[in-house]
C-alpha positions as CSV (number, residue, x, y, z in Angstrom):
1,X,-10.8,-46.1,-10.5
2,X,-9.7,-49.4,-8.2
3,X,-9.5,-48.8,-5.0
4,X,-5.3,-49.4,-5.7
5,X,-5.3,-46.5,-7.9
6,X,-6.6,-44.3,-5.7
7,X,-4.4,-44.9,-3.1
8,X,-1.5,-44.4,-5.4
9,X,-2.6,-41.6,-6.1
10,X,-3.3,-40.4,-2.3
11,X,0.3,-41.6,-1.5
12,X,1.3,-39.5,-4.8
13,X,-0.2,-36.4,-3.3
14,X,0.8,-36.7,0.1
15,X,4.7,-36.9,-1.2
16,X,4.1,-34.0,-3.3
17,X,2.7,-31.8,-0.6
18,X,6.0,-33.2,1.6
19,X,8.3,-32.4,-1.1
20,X,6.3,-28.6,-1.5
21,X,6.8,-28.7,2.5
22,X,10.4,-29.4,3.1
23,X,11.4,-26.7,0.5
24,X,9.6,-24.2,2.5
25,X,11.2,-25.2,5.3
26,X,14.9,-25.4,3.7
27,X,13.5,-21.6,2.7
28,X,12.5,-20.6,5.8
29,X,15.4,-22.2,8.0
30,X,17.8,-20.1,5.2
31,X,16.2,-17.1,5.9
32,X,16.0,-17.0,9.6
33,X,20.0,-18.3,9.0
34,X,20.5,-15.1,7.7
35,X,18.8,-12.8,9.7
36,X,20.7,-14.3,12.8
37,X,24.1,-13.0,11.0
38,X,22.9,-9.7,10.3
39,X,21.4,-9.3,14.1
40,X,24.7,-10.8,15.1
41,X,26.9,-8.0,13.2
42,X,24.5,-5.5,14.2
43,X,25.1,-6.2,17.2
44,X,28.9,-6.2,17.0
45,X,28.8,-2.6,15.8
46,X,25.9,-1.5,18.2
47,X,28.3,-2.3,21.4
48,X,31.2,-1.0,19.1
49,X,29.7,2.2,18.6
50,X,28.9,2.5,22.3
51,X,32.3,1.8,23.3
52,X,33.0,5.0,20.6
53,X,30.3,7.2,22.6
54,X,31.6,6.3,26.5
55,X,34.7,7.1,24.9
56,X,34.1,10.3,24.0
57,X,32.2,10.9,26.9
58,X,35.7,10.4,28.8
59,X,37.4,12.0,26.8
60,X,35.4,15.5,26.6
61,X,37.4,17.1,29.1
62,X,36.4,16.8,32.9
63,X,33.3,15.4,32.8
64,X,31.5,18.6,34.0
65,X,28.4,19.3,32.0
66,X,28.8,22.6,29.7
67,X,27.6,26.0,30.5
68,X,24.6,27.4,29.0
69,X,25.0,29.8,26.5
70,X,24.7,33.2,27.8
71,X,20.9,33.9,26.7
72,X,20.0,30.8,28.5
């Protein structure tokens, strides 16, 4: 093989292993795309939820804590 050829074929290699790379990345920067929305809506829910249980909490009466059962 010429010295040419084996540069061509180098150059062919390094452009396949760039082609193999950027896919991995457009793979990779999908998923983490992803993930983000699903730790976005759970955290949307998460502070909805705790609006639910402070809620609750105020709405439980007078805010005194409960008596223990009698065989406390």
């Amino acid at each position: 093989m010429t010295e040419s050829a084996a540069l061509i074929a180098r150059i062919d290699a390094l452009e396949i292993a760039k082609a193999h790379q950027d896919r991995a990345i457009e793979d990779l920067n999908d998923a983490l795309a992803g993930q983000f929305k699903e730790i976005e809506a759970l955290k949307r829910q998460l502070a909805r939820l705790a609006d639910e249980v402070a809620e609750a909490g105020t709405n439980s009466g007078s805010g005194e804590a409960d008596p223990p059962p009698p065989h406390y």
